[in-house]
Backbone as JSON, one array per atom type, in Angstrom:
{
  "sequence": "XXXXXXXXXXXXXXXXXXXXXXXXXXXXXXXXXXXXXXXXXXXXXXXXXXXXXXXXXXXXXXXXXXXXXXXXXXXXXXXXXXXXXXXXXXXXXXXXXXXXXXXXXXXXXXXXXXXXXXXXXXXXXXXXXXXXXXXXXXXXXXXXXXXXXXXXXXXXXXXXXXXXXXXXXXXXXXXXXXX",
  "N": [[-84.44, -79.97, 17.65], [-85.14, -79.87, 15.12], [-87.68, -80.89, 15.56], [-89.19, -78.92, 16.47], [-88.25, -77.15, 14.14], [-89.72, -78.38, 11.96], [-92.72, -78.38, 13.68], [-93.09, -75.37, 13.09], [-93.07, -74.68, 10.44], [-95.04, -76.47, 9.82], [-97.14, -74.65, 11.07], [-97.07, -72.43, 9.48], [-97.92, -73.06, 6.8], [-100.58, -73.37, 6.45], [-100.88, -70.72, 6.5], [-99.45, -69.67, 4.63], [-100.9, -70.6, 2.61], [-103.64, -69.29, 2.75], [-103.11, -67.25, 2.56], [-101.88, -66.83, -0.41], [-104.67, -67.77, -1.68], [-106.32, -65.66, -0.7], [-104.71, -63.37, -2.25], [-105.42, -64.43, -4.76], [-108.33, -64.39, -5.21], [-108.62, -61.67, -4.97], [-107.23, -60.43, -6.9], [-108.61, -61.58, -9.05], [-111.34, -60.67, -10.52], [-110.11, -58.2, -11.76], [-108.36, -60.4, -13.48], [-110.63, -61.4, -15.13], [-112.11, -58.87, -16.08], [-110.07, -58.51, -18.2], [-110.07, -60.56, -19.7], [-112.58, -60.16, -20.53], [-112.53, -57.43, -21.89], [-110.34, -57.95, -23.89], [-111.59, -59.91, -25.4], [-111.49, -60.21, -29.06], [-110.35, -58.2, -29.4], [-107.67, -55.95, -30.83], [-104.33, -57.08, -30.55], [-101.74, -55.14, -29.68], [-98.56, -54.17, -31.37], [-95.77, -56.0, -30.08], [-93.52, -54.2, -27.58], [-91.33, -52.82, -25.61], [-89.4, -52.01, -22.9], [-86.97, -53.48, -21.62], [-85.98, -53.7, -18.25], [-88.83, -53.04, -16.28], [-90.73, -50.46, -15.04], [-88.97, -48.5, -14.48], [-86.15, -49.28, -13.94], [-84.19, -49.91, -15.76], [-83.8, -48.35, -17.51], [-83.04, -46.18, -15.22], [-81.19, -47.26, -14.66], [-79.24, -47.37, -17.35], [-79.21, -44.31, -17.16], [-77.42, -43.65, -14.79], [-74.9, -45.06, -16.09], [-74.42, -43.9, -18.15], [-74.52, -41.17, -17.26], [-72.0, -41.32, -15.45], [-69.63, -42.27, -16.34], [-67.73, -44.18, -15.44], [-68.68, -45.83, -14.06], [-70.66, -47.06, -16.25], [-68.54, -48.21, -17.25], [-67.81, -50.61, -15.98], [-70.16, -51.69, -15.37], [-71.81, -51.72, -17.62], [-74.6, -50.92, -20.21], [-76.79, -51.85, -19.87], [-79.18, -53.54, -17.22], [-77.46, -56.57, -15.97], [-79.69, -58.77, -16.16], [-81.09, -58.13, -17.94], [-82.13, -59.06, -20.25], [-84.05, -61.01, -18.61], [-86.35, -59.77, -18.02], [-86.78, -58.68, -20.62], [-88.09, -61.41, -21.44], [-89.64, -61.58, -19.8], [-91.7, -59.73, -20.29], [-93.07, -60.25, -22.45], [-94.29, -62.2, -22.13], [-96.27, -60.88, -20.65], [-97.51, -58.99, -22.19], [-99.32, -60.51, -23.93], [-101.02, -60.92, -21.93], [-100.42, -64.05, -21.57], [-101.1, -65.36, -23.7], [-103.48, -66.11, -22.98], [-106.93, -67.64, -22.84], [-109.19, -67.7, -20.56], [-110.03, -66.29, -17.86], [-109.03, -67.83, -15.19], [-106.8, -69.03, -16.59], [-105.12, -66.75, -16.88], [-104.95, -65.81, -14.39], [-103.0, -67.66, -13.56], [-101.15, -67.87, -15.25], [-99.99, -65.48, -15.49], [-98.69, -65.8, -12.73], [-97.27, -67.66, -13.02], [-95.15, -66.45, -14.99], [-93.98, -64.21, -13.62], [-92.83, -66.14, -11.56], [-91.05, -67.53, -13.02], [-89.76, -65.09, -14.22], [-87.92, -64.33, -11.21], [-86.71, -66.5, -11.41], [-85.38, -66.85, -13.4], [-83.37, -64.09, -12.84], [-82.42, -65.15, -10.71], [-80.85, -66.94, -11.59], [-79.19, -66.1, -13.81], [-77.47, -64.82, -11.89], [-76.18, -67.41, -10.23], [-75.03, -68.24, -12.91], [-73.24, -66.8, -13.83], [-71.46, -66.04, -11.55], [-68.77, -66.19, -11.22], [-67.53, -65.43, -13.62], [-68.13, -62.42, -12.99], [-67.93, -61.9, -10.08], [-64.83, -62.23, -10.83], [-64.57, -59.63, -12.31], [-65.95, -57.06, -10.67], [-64.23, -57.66, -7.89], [-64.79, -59.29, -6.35], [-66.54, -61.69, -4.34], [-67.83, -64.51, -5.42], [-69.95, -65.7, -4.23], [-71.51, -63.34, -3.38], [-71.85, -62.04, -5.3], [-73.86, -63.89, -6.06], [-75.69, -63.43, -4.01], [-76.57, -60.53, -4.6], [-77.97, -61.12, -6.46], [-80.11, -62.84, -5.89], [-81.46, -61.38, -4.08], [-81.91, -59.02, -5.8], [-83.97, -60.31, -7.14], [-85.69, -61.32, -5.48], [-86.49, -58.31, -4.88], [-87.45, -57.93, -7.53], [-89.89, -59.81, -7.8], [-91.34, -58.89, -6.05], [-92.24, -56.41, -6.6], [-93.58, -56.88, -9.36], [-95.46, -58.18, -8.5], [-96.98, -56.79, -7.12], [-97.53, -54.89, -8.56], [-97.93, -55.46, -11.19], [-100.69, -55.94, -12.22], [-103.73, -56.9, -13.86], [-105.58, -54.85, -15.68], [-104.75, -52.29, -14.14], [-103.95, -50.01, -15.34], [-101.03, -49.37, -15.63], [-98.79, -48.81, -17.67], [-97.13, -51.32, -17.59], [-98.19, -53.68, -16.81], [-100.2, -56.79, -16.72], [-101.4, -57.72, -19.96], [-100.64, -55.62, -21.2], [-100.19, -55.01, -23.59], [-103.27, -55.53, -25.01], [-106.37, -53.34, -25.23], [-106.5, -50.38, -22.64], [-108.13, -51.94, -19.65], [-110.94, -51.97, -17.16], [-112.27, -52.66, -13.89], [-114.36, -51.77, -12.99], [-116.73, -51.33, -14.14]],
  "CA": [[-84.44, -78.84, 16.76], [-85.91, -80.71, 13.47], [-89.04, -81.18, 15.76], [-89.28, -77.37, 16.4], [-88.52, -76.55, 12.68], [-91.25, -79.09, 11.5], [-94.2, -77.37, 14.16], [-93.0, -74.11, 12.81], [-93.39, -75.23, 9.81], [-96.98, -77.04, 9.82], [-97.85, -73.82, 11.79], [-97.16, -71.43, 8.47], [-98.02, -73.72, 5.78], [-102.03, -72.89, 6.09], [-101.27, -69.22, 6.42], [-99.22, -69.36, 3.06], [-102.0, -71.12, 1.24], [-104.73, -68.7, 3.0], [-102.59, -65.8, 1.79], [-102.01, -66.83, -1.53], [-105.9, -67.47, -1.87], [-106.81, -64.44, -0.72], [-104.29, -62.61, -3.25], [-106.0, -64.87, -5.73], [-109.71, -63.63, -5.11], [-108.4, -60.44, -4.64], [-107.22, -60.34, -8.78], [-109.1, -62.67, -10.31], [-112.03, -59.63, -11.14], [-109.12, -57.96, -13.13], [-108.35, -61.38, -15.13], [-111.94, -61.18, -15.86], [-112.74, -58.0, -16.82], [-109.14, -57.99, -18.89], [-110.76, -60.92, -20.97], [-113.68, -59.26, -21.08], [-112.07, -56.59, -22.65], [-109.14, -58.76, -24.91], [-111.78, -60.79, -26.22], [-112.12, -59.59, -30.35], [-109.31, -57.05, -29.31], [-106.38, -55.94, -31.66], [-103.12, -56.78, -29.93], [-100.35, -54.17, -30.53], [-97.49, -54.61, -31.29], [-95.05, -56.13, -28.88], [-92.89, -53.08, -27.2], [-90.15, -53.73, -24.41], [-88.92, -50.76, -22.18], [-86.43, -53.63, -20.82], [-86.66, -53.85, -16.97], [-89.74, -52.36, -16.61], [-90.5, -49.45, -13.24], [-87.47, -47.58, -14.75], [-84.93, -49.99, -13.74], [-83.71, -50.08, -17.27], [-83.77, -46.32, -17.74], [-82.01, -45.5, -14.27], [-79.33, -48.21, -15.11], [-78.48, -46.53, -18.27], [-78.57, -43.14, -16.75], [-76.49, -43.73, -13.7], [-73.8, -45.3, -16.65], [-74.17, -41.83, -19.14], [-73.57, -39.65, -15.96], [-70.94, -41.61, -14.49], [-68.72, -43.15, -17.42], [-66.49, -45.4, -15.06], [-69.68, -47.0, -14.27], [-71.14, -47.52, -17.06], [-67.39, -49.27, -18.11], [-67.77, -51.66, -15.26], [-71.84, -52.03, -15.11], [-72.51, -51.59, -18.87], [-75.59, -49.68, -20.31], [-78.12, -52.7, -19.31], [-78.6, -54.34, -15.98], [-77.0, -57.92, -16.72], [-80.58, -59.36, -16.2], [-82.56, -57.31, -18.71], [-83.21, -60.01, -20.97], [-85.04, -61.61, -17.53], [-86.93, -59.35, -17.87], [-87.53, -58.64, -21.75], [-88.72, -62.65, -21.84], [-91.18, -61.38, -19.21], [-92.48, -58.2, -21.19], [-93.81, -60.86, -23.5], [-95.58, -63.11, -21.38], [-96.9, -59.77, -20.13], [-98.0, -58.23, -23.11], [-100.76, -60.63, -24.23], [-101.42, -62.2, -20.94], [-99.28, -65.3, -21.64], [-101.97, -65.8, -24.69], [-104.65, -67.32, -22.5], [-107.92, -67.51, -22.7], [-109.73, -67.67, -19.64], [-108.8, -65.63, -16.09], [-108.27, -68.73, -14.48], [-105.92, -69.32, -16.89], [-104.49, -65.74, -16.8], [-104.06, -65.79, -13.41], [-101.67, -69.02, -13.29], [-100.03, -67.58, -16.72], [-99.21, -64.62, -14.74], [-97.94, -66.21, -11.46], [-95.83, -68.18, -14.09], [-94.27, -65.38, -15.83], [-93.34, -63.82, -12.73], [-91.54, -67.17, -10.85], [-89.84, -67.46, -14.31], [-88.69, -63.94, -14.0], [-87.5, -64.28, -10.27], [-86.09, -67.99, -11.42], [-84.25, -66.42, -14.47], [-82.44, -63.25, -12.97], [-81.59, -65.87, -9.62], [-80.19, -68.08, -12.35], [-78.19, -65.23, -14.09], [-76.0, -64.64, -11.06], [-74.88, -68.22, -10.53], [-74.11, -68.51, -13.88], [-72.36, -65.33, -14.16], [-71.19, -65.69, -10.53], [-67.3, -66.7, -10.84], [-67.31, -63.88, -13.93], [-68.86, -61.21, -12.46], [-66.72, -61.69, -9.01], [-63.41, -61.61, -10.99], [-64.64, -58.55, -12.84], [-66.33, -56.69, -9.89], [-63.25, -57.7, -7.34], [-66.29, -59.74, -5.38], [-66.47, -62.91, -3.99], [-69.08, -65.54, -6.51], [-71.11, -65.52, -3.32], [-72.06, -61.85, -3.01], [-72.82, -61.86, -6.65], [-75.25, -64.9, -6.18], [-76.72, -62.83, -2.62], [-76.97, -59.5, -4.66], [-79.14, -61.81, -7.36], [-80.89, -62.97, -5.12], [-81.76, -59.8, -3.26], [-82.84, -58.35, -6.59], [-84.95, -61.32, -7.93], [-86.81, -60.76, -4.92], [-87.54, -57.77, -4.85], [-88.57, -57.78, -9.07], [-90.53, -60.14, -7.92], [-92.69, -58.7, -5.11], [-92.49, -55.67, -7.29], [-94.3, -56.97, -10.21], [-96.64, -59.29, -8.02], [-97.82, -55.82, -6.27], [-97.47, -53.45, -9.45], [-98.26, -55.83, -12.53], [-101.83, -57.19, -12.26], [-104.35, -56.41, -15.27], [-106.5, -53.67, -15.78], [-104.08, -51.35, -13.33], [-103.85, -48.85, -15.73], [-99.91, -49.13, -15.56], [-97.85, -49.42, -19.08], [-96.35, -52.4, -17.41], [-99.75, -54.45, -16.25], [-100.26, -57.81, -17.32], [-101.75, -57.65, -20.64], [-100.43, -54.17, -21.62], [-100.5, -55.51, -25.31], [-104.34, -55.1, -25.21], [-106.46, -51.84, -24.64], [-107.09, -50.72, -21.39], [-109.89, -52.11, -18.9], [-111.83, -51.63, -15.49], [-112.92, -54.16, -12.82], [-114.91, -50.93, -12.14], [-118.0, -51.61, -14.62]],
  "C": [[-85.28, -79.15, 15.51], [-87.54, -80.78, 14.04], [-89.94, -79.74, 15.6], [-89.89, -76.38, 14.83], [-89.76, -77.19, 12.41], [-92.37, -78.23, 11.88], [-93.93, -76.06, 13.48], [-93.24, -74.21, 11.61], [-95.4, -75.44, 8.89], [-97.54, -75.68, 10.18], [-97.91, -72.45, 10.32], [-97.76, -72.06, 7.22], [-99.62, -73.25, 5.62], [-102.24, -71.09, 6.35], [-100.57, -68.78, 5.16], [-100.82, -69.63, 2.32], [-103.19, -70.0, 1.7], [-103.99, -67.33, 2.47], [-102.57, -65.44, 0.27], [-103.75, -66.91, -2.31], [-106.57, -66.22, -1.94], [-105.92, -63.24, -1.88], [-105.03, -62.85, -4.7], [-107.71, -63.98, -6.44], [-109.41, -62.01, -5.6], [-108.15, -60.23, -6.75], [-107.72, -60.82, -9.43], [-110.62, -61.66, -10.99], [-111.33, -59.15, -12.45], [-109.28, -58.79, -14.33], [-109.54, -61.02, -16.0], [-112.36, -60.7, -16.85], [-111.34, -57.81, -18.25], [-109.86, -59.2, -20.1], [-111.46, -61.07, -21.5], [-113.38, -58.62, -22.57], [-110.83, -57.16, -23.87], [-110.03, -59.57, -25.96], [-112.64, -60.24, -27.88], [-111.17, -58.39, -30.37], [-108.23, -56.96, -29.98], [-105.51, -55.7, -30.81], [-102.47, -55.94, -30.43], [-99.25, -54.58, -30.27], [-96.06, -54.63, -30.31], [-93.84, -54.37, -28.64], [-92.35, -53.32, -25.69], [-89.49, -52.31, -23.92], [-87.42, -51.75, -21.61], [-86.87, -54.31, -19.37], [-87.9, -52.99, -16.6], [-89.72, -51.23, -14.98], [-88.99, -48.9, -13.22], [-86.26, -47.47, -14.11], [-84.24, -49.92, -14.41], [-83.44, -48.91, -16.91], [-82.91, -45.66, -16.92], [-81.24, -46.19, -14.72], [-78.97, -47.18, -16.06], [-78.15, -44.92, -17.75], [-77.51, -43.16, -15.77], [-75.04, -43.99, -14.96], [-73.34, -44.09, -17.75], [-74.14, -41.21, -18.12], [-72.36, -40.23, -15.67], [-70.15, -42.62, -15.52], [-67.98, -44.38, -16.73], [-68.16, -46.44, -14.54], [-70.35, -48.23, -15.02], [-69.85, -48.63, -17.65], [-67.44, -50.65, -17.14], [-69.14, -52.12, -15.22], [-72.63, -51.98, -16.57], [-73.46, -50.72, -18.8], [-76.88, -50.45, -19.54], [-77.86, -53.45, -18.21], [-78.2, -55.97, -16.55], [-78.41, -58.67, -16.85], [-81.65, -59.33, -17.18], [-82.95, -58.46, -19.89], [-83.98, -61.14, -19.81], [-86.58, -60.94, -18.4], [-88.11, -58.58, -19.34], [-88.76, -60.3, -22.11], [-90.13, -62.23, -21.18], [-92.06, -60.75, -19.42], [-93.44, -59.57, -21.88], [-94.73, -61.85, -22.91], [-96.52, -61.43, -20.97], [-98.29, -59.44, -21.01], [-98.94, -59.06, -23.69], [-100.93, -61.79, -23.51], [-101.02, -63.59, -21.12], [-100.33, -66.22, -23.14], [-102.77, -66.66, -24.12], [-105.96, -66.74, -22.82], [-109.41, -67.22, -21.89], [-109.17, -66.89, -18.11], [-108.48, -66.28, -15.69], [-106.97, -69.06, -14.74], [-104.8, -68.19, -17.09], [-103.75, -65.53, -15.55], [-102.92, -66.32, -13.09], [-100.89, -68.96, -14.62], [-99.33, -66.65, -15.89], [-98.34, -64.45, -14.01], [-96.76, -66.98, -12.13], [-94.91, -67.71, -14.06], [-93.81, -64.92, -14.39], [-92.72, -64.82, -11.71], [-90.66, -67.72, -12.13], [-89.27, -66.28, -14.32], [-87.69, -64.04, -12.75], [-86.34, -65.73, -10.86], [-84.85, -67.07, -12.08], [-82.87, -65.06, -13.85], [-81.93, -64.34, -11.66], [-80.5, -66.5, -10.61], [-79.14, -67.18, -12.69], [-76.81, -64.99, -13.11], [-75.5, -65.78, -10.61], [-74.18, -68.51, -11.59], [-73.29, -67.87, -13.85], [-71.45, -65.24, -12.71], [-69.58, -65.27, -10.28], [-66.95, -65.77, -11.89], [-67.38, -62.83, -13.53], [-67.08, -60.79, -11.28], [-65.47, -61.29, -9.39], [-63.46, -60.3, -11.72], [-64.89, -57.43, -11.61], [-64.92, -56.56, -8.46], [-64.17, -58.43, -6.02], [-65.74, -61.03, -5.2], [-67.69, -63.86, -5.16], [-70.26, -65.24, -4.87], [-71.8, -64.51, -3.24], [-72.24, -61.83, -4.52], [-74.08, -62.66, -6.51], [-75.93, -63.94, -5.25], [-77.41, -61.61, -3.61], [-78.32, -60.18, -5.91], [-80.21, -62.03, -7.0], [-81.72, -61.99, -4.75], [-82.85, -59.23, -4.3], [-83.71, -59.16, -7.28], [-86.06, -61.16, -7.11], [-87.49, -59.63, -4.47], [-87.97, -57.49, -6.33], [-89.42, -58.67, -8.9], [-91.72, -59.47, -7.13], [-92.94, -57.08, -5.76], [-93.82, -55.77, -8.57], [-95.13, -57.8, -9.73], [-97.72, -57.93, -7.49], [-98.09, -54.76, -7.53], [-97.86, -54.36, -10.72], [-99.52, -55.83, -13.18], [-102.67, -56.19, -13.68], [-105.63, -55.21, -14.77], [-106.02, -51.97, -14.37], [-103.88, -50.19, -13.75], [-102.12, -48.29, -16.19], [-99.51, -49.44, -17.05], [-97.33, -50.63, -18.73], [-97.32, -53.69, -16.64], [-99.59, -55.63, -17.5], [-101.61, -57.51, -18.14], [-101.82, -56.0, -21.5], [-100.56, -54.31, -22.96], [-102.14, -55.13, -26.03], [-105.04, -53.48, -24.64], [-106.6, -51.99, -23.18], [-108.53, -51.73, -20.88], [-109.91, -52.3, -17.36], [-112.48, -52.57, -14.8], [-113.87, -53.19, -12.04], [-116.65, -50.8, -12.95], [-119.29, -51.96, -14.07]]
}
């Protein structure tokens, strides 16, 4: 079985790295043209929606419509400061200078977001559960669950010059990899 896993293994390991390359290529124009455009540019001032893709926003509404919710789920998802730390790497591209170095600021900020809300639910796991009426495990799974998908969320929806309020380097003006 161990021999199995291993070939299976070896057999994915050069289609990660050829995947992640090709995601690389694939954004690294963006970085570019974003510090193209950043460089001599007046940052504005930092601004935090929260979870960003109106995670934040539905949370709180679902808890103002539905009061017993909101008494057991609060107004903010428990993670949202994950996700405010990550606004700020966001917002002026993690303060780099170069795309190369934007890109691997970026990829940062987002396995520090995924790290941080995973982290949140073991800490919180053995609270949560006795609040919730849960097991600690199914708090850690549902952490889980949602770390990955904020992550493949903001890996597919963040990148720079997207045009999105929530694009890496939203702090600076827009810009186009279309010049």
């Amino acid at each position: 079985m161990k021999a199995l896993n291993l070939s299976l293994l070896l057999l994915i390991i050069p289609h990660i790295a050829l995947a992640q390359d090709l995601m690389r290529r694939f954004e690294m124009p963006a970085h570019h043209a974003l510090m193209d455009q950043s460089d001599g540019a007046e940052l504005q001032p930092f601004e935090t929606d929260g979870c960003s893709g109106g995670l934040s926003a539905s949370w709180r509404w679902v808890a103002k419509q539905f009061p017993q919710v909101g008494e057991l789920f609060e107004e903010h998802p428990p993670w949202e400061n994950c996700c405010v730390i990550h606004d700020r790497a966001y917002h002026n591209a993690g303060g780099t200078d170069s795309a190369e170095e934007s890109y691997d600021a970026r990829l940062a900020a987002d396995d520090a977001l995924h790290a941080c809300v995973a982290a949140h639910g073991d800490l919180y796991a053995d609270e949560y559960a006795d609040r919730y009426d849960m097991e600690p495990d199914q708090i850690r799974s549902i952490h889980a669950i949602t770390a990955d998908a904020m992550y493949g969320a903001v890996r597919f929806g963040g990148g720079p010059c997207s045009g999105l309020p929530w694009r890496w380097g939203f702090g600076y003006p827009g810009c186009s990899v279309l010049k």
